[in-house]
N, C-alpha and C positions, 0 to 999 in steps of 0.2 A: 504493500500500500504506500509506504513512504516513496519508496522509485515512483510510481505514479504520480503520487501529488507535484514530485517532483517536473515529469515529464507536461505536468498541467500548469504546472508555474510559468516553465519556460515560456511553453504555448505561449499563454496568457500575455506576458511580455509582449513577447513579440505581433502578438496580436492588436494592441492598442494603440502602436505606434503605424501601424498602415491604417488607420481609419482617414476618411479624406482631408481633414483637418486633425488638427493635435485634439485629441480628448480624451481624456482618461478614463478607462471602466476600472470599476472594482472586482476582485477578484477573492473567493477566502483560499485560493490554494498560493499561497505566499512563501520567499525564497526560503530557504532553510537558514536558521539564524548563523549569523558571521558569513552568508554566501548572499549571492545577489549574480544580475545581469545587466549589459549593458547591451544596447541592439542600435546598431543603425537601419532606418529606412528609407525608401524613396519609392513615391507614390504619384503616379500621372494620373490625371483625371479630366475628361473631355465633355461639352456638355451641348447640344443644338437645339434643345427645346428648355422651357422652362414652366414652374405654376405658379400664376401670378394672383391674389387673392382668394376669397373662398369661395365665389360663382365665377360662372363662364367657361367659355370651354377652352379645356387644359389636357396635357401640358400643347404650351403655343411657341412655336419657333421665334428664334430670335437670334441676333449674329453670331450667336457661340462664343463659350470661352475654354479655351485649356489652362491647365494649373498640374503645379509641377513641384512637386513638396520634399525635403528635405528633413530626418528628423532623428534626433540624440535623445534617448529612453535608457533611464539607470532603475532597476530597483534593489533593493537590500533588506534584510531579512534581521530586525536588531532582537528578537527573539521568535519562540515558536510560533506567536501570535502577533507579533506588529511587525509591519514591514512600512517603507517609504520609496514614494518613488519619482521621479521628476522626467517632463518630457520638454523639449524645445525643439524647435525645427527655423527655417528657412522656408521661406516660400514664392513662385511668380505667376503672376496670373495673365494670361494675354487673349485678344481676340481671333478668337479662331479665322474671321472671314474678310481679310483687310482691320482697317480702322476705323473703331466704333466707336462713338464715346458712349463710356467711358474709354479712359487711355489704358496702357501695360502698365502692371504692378508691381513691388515685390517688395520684401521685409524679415523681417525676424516674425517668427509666428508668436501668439500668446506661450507664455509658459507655465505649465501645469507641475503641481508638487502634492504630493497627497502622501497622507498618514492612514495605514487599513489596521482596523484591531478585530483581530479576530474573536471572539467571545463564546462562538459555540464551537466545537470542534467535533464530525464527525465519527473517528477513530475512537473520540471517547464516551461520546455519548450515544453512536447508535441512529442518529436521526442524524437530517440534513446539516451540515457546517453553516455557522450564518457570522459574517461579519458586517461592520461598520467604514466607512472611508467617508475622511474629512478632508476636501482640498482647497487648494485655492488658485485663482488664476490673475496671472500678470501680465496687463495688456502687452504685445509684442509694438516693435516696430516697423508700421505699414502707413499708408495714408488711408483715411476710412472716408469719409461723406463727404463735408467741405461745399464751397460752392464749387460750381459749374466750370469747365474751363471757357475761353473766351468765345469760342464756335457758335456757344449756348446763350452767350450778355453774361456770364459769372467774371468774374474777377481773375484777371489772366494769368498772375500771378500766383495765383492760389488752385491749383488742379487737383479736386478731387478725386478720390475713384470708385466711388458709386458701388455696383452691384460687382465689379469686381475688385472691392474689398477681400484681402485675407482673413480677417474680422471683423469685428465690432468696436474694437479699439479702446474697452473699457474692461478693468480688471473686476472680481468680484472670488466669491465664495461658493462651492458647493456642498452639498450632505447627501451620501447614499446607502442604501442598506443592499445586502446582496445573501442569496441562501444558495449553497451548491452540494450537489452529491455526486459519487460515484459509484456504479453499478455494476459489482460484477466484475471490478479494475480493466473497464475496459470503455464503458459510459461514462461520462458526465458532464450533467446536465446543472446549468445554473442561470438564475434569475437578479436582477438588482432595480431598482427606482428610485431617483434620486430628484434634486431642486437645484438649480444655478442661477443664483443672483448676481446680476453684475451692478456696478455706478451707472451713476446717471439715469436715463431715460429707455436703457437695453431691458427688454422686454424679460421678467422671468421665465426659465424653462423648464420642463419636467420631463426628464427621461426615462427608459428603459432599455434596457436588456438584457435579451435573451438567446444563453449560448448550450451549443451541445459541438463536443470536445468526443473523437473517436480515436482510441489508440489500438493504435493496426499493430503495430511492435514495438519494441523499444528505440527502433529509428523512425516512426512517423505516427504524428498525431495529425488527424485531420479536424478541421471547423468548423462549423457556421454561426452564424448570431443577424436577428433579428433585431434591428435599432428604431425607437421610437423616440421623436422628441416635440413636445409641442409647448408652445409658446404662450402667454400671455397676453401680448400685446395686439392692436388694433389696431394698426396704420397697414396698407399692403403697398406695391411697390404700383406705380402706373395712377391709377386716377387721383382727379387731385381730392385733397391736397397734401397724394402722397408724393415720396420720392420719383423724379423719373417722369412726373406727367409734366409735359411740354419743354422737357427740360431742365426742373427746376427740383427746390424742396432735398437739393442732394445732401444737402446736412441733418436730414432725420433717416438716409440709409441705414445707420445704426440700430432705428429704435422700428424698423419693421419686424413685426411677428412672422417668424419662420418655424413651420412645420418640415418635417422630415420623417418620411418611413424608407427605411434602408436595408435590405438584405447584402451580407455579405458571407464567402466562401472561402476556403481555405487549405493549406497544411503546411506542416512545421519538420522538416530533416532535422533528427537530432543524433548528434556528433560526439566528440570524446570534450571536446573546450567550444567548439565553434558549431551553429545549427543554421539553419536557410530555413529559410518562412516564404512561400508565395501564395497571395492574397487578391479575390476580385471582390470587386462592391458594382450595386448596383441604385441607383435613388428611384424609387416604386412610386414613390407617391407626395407629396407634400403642399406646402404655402409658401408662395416668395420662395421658391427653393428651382435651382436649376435643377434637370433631368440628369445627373454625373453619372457617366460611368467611371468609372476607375481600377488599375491594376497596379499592384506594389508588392517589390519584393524588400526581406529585413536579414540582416546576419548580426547575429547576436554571440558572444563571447561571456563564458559562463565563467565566475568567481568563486574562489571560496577563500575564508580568514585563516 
């Protein structure tokens, strides 16, 4: 059982750092105390349709954007039940079909740090393992709303980047609970729902997901997880007097409500020090949310104290 939870930690890892932006899930199969991983990934993602409010008919083409994500994932294990983990990345976003305003992007992504305590423990009690993760996030380096460039009447000087933002540009706090099991050391299945507040006017969010983890041998686990996240807020991108109608209102980009349902697939080679992860996603469904697809591979390098 311990080798498993092991080969599920890995997974885990490596898994959260190909999602299309940096976001942290929780996990309760966490590194083994005094060990930890570090993963690099990189993650393309292309997008030509998009859903733009809650009626009308969606998703509706639009110039396209590609985006192309770079990303540094530690986590560490300071006992049998707390672990810590931080992600950072790089990012650029451009228009797939000529030049559209908005303009090309790019930045330092948000950075994510989270503390998980685990509190129930499977092996010991029998039922499902459930833990806790408390993080927080630090706006990244990009330009977010802003007004208009000059094309538009905005201020020429000042060129925002609208819907091809990297984020939201605003740090804040999340809290999530997560239950996982394993079946049969060969299943497992786990669930988490969590809340993300950010500064300002960014709309809160409330997620979920849900993952199921197959270990075919002790070199390959396979994945999937279904990601839900909806939003709070009430502005959509297009009519007025939202963002993007006529042009204009680009400095409330931030505080649009975005919905996202995302499936994504998976597996993880694992190695003697060093594992490969390759990762597709797909965006199902959503609000203010482009149509992404995305492919990402991650190579992770395993520690111990």
């Amino acid at each position: 059982m311990n080798k498993v939870r092991i080969y599920l930690a890995i997974a885990t890892a490596g898994w959260l750092t190909t999602a299309p932006i940096v976001e942290a899930d929780g996990s309760v199969w966490l590194p083994a105390p005094g060990s930890g991983t570090m993963t690099m990934s990189y993650v393309s993602q292309s997008a030509d349709n998009m859903w733009v409010g809650k009626n009308g008919p969606n998703p509706i083409p639009f110039q396209g954007l590609d985006q192309s994500t770079v990303t540094l994932n530690g986590t560490y294990g300071f006992s049998d039940a707390v672990s810590v983990d931080i992600s950072v990345g790089r990012s650029e976003v451009s228009p797939k079909h000529g030049r559209p305003i908005p303009l090309e992007t790019d930045g330092i992504t948000d950075t994510e740090v989270g503390l998980t305590w685990r509190f129930r423990d499977e092996i010991v009690s029998g039922g499902p393992s459930a833990a806790v993760r408390f993080g927080a996030v630090i706006a990244g380096n990009y330009p977010t709303g802003g007004p208009g460039p000059a094309e538009i009447g905005g201020d020429p000087t000042r060129v925002g980047a609208g819907p091809t933002a990297i984020g939201d540009g605003a740090s804040g706090i999340e809290l999530s609970g997560v239950v996982g099991k394993v079946f049969n050391n060969r299943v497992a299945l786990s669930a988490e729902l969590g809340i993300r507040n950010r500064s300002g006017d960014v709309p809160r969010e409330t997620f979920m997901n849900f993952d199921a983890h197959f270990i075919v041998g002790e070199h390959l686990v396979l994945s999937t997880q279904y990601h839900i996240q909806s939003s709070s807020g009430d502005i959509d991108i297009g009519p007025p007097p939202g963002p993007g109608a006529h042009g204009r209102h680009w400095d409330q980009f931030p505080n649009v409500a975005e919905d996202v349902n995302r499936v994504s697939v998976g597996g993880t080679l694992l190695f003697n020090k060093v594992d490969i992860g390759l990762h597709w996603f797909k965006v199902l469904d959503g609000r203010n949310t482009a149509e992404f697809k995305a492919f990402g591979g991650t190579l992770t390098y395993k520690f111990n104290r």
